[in-house]
C-alpha positions in Angstrom: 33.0 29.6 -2.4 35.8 26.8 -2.4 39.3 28.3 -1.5 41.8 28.9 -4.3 43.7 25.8 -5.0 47.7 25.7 -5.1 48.5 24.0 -8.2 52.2 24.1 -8.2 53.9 21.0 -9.2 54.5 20.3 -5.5 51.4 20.5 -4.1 49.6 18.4 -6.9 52.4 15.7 -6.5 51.2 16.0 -2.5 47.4 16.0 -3.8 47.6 13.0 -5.9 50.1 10.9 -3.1 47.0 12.0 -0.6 44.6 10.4 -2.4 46.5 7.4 -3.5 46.9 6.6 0.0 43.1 7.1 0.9 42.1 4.7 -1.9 44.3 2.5 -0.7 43.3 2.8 2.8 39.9 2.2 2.0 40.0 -0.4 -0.9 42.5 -2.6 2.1 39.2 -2.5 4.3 36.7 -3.2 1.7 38.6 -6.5 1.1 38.9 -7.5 4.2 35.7 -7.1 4.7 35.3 -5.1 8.1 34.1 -1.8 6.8 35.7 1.4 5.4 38.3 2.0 8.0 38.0 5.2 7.3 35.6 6.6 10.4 37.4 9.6 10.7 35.0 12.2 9.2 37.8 15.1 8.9 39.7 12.5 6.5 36.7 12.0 4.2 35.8 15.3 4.2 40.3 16.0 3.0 39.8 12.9 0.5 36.6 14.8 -1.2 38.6 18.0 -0.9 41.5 16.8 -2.3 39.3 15.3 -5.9 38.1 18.4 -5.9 41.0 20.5 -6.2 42.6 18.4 -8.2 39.9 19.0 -10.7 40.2 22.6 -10.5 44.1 22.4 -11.4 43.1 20.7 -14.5 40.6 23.2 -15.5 41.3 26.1 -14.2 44.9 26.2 -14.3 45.2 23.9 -17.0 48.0 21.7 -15.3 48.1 18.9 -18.0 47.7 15.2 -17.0 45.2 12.6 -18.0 42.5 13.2 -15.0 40.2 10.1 -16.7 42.9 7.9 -16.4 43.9 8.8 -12.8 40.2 8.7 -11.3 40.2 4.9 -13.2 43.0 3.4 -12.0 42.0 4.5 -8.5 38.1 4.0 -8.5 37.3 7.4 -7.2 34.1 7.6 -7.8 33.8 4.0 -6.7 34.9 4.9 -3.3 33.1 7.8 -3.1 29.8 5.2 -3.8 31.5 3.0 -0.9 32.2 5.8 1.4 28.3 6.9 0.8 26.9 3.7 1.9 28.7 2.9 5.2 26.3 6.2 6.1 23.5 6.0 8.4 20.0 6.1 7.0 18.7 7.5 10.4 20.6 11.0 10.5 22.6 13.1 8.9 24.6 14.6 11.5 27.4 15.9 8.6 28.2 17.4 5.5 30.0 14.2 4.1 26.7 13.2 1.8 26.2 17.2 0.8 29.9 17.5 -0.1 30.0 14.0 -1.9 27.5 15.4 -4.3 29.0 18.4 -5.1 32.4 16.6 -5.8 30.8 13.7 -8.4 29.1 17.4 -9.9 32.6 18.9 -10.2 33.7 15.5 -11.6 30.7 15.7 -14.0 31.6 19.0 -14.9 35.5 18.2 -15.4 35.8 14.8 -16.6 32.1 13.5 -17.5 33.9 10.1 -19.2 34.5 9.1 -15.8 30.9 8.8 -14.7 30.2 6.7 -18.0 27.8 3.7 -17.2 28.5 4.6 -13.1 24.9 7.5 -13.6 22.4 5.1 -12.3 24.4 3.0 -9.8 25.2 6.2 -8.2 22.1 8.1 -8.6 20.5 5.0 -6.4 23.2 5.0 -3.8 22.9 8.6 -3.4 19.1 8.3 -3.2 19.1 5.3 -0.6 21.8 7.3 1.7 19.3 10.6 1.7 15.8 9.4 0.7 15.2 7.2 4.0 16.1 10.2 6.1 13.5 10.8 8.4 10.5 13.2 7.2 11.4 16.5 7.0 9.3 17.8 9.9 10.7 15.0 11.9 14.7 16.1 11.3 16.1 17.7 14.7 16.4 21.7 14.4 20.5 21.4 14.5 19.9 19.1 11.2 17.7 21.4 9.6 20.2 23.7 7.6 22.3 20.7 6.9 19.5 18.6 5.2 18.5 21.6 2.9 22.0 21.8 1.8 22.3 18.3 1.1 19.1 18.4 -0.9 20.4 21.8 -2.7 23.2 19.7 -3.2 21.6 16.6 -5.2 19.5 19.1 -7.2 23.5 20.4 -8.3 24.6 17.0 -9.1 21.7 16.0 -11.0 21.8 19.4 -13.0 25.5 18.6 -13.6 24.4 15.2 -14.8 22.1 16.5 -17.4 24.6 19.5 -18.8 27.2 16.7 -19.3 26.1 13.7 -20.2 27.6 12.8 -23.8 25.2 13.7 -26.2 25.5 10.3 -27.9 24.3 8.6 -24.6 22.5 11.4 -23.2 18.9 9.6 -23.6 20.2 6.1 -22.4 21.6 8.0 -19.3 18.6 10.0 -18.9 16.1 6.7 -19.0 18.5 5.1 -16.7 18.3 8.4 -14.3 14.5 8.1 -14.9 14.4 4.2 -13.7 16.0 4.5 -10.7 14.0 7.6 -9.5 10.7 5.6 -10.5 12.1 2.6 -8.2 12.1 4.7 -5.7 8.7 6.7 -6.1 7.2 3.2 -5.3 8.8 2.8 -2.6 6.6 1.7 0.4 8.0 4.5 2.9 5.4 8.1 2.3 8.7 10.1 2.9 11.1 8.1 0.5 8.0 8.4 -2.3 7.9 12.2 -1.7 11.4 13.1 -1.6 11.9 10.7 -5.4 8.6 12.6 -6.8 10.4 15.6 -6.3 13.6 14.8 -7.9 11.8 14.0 -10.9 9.8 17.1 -10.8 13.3 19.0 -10.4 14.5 16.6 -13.0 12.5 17.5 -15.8 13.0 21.2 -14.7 17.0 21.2 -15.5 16.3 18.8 -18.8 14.3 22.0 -19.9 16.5 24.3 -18.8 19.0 22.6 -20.8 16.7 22.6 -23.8 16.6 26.2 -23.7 19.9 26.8 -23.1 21.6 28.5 -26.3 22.7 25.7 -29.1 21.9 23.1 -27.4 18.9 22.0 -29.7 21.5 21.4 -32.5 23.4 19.4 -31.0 20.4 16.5 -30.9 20.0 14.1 -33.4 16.3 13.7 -35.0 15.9 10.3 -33.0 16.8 11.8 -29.7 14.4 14.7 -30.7 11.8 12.4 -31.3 12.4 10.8 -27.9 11.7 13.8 -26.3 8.8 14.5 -27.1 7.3 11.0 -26.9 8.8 10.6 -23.5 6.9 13.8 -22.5 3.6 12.9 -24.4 3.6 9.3 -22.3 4.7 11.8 -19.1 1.0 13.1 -19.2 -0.8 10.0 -18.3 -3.2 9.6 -15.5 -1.1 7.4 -14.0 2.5 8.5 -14.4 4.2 9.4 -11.8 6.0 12.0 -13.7 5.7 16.2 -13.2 3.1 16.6 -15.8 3.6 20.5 -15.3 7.4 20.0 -16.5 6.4 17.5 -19.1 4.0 20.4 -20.4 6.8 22.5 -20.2 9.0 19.8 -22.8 6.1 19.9 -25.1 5.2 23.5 -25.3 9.1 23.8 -26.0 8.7 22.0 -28.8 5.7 24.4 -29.8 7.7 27.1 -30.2 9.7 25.6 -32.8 8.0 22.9 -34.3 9.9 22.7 -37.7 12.7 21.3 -35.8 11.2 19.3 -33.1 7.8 17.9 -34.2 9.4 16.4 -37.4 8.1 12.6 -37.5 4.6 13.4 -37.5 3.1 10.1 -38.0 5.2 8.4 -35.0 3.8 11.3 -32.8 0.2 11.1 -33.9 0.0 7.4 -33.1 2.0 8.4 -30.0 -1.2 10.8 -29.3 -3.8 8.5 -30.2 -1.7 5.6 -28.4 -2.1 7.7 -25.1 -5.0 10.1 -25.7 -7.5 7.9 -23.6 -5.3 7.9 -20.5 -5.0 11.7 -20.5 -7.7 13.7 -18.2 -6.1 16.0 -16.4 -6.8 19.8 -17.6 -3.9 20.9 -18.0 -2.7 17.5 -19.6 -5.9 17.7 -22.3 -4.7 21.1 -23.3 -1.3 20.9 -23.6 -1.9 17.8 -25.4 -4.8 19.2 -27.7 -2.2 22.0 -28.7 0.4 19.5 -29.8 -2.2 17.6 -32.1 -3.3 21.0 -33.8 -0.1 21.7 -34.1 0.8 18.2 -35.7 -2.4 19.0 -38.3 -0.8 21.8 -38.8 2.4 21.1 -40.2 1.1 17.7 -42.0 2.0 17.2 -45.6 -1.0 16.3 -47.8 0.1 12.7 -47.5 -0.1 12.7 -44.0 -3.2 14.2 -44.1 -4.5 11.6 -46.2 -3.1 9.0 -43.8 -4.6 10.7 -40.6 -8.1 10.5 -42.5 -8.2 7.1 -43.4 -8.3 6.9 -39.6 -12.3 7.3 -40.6 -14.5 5.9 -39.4 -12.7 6.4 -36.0 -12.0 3.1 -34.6 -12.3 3.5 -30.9 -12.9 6.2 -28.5 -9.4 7.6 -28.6 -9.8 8.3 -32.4 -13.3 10.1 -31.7 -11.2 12.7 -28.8 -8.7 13.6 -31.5 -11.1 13.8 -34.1 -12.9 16.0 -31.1 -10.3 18.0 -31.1 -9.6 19.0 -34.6 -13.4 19.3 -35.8 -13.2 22.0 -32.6 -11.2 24.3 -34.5 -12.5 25.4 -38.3 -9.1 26.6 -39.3 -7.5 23.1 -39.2 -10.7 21.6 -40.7 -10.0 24.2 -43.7 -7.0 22.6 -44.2 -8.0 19.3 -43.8 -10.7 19.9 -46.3 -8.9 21.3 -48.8 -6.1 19.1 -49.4 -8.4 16.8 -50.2 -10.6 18.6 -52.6 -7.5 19.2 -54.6 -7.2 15.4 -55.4 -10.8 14.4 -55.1 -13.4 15.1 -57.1 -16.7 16.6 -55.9 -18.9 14.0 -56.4 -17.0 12.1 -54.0 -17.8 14.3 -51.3 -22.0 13.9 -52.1 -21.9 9.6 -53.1 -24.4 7.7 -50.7 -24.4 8.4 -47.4 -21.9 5.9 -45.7 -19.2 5.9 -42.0 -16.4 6.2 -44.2 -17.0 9.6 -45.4 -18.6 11.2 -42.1 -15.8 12.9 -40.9 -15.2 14.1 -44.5 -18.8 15.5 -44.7 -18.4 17.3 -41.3 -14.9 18.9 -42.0 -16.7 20.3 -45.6 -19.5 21.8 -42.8 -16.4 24.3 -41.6 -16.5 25.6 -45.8 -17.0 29.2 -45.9 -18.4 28.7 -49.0 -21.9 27.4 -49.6 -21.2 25.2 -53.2 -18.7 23.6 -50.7 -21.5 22.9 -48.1 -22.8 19.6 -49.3 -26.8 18.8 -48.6 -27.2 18.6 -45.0 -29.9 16.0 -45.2 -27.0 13.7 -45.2 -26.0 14.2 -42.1 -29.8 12.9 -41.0 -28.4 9.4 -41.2 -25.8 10.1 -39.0 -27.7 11.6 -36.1 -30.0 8.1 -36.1 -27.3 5.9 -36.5 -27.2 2.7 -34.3 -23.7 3.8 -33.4 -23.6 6.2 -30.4 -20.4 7.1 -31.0 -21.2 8.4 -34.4 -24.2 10.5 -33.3 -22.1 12.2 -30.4 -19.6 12.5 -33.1 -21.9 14.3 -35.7 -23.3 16.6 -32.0 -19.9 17.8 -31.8 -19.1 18.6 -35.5 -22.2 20.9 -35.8 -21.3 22.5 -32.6 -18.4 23.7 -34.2 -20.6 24.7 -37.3 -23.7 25.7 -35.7 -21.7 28.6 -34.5 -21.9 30.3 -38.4 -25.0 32.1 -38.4 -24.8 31.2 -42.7 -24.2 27.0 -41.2 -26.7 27.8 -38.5 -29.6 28.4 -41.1 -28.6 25.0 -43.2 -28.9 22.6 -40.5 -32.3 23.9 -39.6 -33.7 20.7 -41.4 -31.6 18.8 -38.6 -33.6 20.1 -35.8 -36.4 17.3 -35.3 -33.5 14.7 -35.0 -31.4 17.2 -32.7 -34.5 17.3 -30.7 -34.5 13.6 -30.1 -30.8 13.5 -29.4 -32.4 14.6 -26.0 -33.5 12.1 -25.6 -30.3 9.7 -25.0 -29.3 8.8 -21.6 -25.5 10.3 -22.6 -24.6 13.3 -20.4 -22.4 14.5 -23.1 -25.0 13.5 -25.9 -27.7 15.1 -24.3 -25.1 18.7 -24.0 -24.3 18.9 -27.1 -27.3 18.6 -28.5 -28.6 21.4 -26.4 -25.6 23.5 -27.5 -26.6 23.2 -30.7 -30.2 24.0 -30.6 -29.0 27.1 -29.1 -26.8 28.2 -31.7 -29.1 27.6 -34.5 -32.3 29.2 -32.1 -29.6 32.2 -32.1 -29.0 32.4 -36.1 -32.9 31.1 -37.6 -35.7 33.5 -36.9 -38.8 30.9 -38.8 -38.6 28.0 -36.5 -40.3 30.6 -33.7 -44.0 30.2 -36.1 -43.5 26.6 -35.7 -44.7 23.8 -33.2 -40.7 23.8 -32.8 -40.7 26.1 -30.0 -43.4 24.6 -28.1 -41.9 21.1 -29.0 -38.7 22.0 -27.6 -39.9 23.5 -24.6 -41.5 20.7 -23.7 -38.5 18.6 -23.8 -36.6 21.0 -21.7 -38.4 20.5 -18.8 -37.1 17.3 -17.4 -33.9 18.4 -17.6 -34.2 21.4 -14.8 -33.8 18.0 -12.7 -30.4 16.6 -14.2 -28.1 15.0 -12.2 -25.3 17.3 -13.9 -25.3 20.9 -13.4 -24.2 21.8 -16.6 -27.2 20.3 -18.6 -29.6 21.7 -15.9 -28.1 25.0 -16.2 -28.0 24.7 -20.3 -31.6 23.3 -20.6 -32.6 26.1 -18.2 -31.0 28.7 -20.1 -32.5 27.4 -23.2 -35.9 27.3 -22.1 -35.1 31.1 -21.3 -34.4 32.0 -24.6 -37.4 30.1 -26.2 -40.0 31.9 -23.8 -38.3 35.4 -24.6 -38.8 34.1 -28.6 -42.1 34.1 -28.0 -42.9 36.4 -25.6 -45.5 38.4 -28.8 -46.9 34.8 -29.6 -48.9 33.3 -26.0 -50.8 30.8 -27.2 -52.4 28.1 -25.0 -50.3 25.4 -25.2 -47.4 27.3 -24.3 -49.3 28.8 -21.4 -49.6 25.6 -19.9 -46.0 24.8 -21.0 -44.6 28.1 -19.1 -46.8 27.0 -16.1 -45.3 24.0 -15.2 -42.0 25.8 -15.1 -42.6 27.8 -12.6 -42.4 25.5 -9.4 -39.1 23.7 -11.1 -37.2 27.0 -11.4 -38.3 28.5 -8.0 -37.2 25.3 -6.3 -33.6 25.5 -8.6 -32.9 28.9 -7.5 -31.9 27.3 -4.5 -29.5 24.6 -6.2 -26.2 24.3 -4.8 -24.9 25.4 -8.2 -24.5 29.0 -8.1 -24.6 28.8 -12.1 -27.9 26.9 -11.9 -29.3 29.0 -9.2 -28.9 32.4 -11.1 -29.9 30.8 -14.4 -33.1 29.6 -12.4 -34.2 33.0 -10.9 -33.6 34.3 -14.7 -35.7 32.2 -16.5 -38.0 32.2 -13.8 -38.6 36.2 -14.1 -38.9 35.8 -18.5 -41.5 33.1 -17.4 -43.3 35.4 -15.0 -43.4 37.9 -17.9 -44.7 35.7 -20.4 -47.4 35.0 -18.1 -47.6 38.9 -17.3 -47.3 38.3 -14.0 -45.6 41.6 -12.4 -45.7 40.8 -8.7 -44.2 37.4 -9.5 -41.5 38.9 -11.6 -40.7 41.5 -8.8 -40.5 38.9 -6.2 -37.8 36.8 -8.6 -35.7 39.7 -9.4 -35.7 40.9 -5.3 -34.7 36.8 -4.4 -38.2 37.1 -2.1 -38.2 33.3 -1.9 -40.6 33.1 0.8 -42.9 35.4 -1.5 -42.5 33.6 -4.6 -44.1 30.7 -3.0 -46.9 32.5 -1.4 -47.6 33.8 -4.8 -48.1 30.8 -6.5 -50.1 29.5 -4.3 -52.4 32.3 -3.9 -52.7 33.4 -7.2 -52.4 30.1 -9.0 -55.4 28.7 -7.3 -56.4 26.6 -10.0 -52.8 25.1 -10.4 -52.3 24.6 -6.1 -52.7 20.9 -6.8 -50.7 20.8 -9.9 -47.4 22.9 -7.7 -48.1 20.3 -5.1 -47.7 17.1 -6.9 -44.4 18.5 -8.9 -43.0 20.0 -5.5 -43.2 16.3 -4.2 -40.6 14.5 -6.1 -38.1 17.2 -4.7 -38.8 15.9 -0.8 -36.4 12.7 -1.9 -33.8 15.2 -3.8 -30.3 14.8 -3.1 -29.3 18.4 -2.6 -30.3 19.6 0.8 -31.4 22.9 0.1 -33.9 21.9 -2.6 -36.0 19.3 0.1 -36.1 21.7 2.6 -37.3 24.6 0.2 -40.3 21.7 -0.8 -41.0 21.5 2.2 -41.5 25.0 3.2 -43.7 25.1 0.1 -45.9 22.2 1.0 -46.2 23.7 4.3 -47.3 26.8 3.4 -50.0 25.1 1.7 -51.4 23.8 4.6 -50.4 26.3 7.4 -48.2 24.1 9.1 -45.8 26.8 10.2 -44.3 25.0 12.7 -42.8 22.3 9.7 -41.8 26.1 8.0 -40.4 27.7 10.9 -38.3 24.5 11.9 -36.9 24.4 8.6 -36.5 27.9 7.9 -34.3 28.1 11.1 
């Protein structure tokens, strides 16, 4: 706690004659040229104690002079800037640099005109006299307490810098803050890179604060609201360097109130789209994906009739944020029924064409059924040349596959569904699978069809995916088909059920706990189906080494057939799934000691 100041009119008379005769001290060396002159550490430390409590007299006593005036005509924050570079980059040995900060903070505090268009000249110097300390673990243990002051002291003055900066030139001050903290998270120097990443992080924390603060909000014009959030939307790129958790933070702020901050909707949904590709982090996706809902929201009609003429979607940026909004029904509602008050219905069911696809999907969300639209258009979509349009339609009828009443519609859509398997897209092939589950979960008739065989057949190649979620959704899939027709074993899906069995033994040792368990589950239905009891108790105890000597002892017939599909899996990339082929082929052929070695 500073001690109280003596404000009498002699004592501020002796204050200001003090620091007169510093500045002068100091601005007599500067010009000639040979340094400061001013080495004596106890005399900076006065001439920081004196600004100091020559502030407080103006504030807290309320001794009446002009204070801007004074701290112009003698440069004292100038010299304070001078004073801080003459100070060795290689130690820190005192308090001057933790004191300097906390003065220019009090000087922030008391008269903020003073610091006008000085911010980022002495933001950098400050920086450059603390940044290139050594590394933290490298600082001597007498320095220790000292450096965590002085960095507890630039976390103060920036704070200070961000509660006073005139609000008319608070986000030119707060870019040029920004700038010279980016110059110096390039820096070349590990230490110097760490120490700036952190002042932004701590940056963005007191810009928040400040948000939050009581009253503040009102006191920003709609453009400096609006540069807020696009400064935090352009925050959660891949490759910005600033705290994305803080920028988060900015946005979900805004969230809460979005009637005042989210006002210019079509400059932040281009600000989205703009940016959207160049957003993967999780935490980044979601915030953002919360914003956009938001944005569709609060859209006036016209602005929804704006965001749709953004169909067909022109790149892969438009297709996430149209990912985003088909996800959730309740926006699609809205979408939807703007623009049946304006359109007539027969626009909705013209010839099938791009430009309407997204329109067709979002009536798909309709709870009601003279809303639905025929389906069979949506044919046209899923064998469209575009790949992009068929994921596109895949996602939509996630969303609507998910309505048991939706569920039973689409059913016509399954034979193209089926051959979305087909594609060599990851994400293509997933969705497609998610569908087929929802409408297998809703549709009882497509069990007396070839459907079920059909699609079990197509499952199969995928136990072997290179990604673990379509392995474990294929796997999972194939589950539910066998236990659909666990009352109707006919032949073909006998010998359908049999070649599953060596796949999913061999899976439940995949390095994907997920897979693994689905594996051992569908493995046990398919043991079932086959009414095979001892093979089903083996799966549900994890016997491994006795599911194999099961199949090949009472799947004589099929030895061959195991032996042949357990080959492929020598030259797998997961470990545990060669060596449990090879235990398998060896059983085969007694070679224990190729079992034993492997086993051990």
């Amino acid at each position: 706690m500073p001690l109280p100041c003596d404000c009498s009119t002699d004592n501020l008379s002796t204050i200001l004659l003090q620091l007169c005769s510093f500045v002068s001290r100091v601005q007599k060396h500067h010009n000639d040229n040979i340094g400061s002159g001013v080495d004596d550490e106890e005399q900076k430390m006065l001439f920081l104690s004196k600004i100091c409590d020559l502030c407080r007299c103006v504030t807290e006593k309320g001794v009446p002079m002009n204070l801007n005036g004074f701290c112009s005509k003698h440069k004292l924050v100038e010299n304070i800037m001078a004073l801080l570079e003459k100070e060795p980059v290689d130690s820190l040995r005192t308090a001057f640099r933790q004191k300097a900060m906390e003065t220019v903070a009090l000087l922030s505090k008391t008269v903020p005109i003073v610091l006008h268009g000085k911010t980022e000249r002495l933001l950098r110097v400050c920086c450059k006299s603390i940044f290139f300390l050594p590394p933290e673990s490298d600082v001597p243990e007498t320095e220790r307490a000292l450096f965590t002051e002085t960095m507890k002291a630039m976390d103060t003055m920036l704070a200070a810098f961000v509660r006073n900066f005139p609000i008319a030139s608070f986000s030119t001050e707060l870019e040029n803050m920004l700038k010279a903290l980016l110059d110096f998270a390039h820096s070349k120097n590990p230490a110097v890179r760490e120490r700036a990443v952190r002042m932004i992080e701590r940056l963005g924390d007191f810009i928040l604060l400040y948000f939050e603060a009581e009253g503040f909000g009102g006191h920003l014009f709609p453009a400096e609201r609006l540069d807020i959030v696009l400064t935090a939307l352009e925050a959660l790129q891949d490759s910005s360097i600033h705290d994305k958790q803080g920028a988060c933070s900015v946005l979900d702020a805004a969230l809460e109130d979005p009637f005042y901050w989210l006002t210019d909707v079509p400059t932040i949904v281009e600000c989205i789209r703009r940016n959207l590709g160049s957003i993967h982090t999780a935490s980044a996706r979601q915030c953002l994906d919360s914003l956009l809902l938001q944005m569709t929201k609060v859209m006036s009609r016209e602005e929804v009739k704006n965001l749709l003429q953004f169909s067909p979607p022109r790149d892969s940026t438009d297709l996430a944020m149209w990912e985003v909004i088909l996800a959730m029904p309740k926006t699609l509602e809205k979408v939807l029924n703007i623009m049946m008050e304006d359109l007539p219905l027969r626009y909705w069911c013209t010839a099938v064409t791009e430009e309407n696809c997204i329109r067709r999907l979002a009536m798909l969300a309709q709870n009601h059924s003279y809303e639905f639209g025929n389906p069979v258009h949506l044919q046209s979509y899923l064998r469209h040349p575009s790949p992009e349009m068929r994921l596109m339609v895949l996602k939509g009828l996630c969303t609507v596959s998910e309505s048991p009443e939706k569920a039973r519609k689409i059913q016509v859509l399954l034979p193209d569904i089926l051959e979305a398997l087909q594609d060599t897209n990851t994400d293509m092939v997933l969705k497609a699978l998610l569908v087929l589950r929802n409408v297998m979960a809703h549709v009882e008739r497509w069990k007396d069809s070839g459907l079920a065989l059909q699609l079990a057949e197509k499952l199969l190649p995928f136990f072997d995916h290179a990604s673990s979620q379509v392995r474990e959704h294929s796997i999972c899939l194939f589950q539910a088909v066998v236990e659909a027709v666990l009352r109707q074993r006919t032949k073909k899906m006998k010998r359908t059920v049999h070649r599953s069995l060596l796949p999913l033994y061999v899976h439940m040792r995949d390095q994907s706990e997920s897979v693994a368990k689905a594996s051992g589950e569908a493995l046990a239905v398919a043991a079932k189906f086959l009414r095979r009891k001892e093979l089903k108790r083996f799966v549900q105890t994890e016997q491994m080494w006795r599911i194999g000597e099961c199949l090949l002892q009472q799947d004589r017939g099929r030895v061959e057939e195991y032996l042949q599909q357990s080959q492929p899996y020598l030259k797998a990339t997961q470990t545990l799934l060669r060596l449990e082929a090879v235990r398998f082929i060896g059983r085969r052929f007694n070679l224990r000691v190729i079992v034993l070695s492997v086993t051990s």
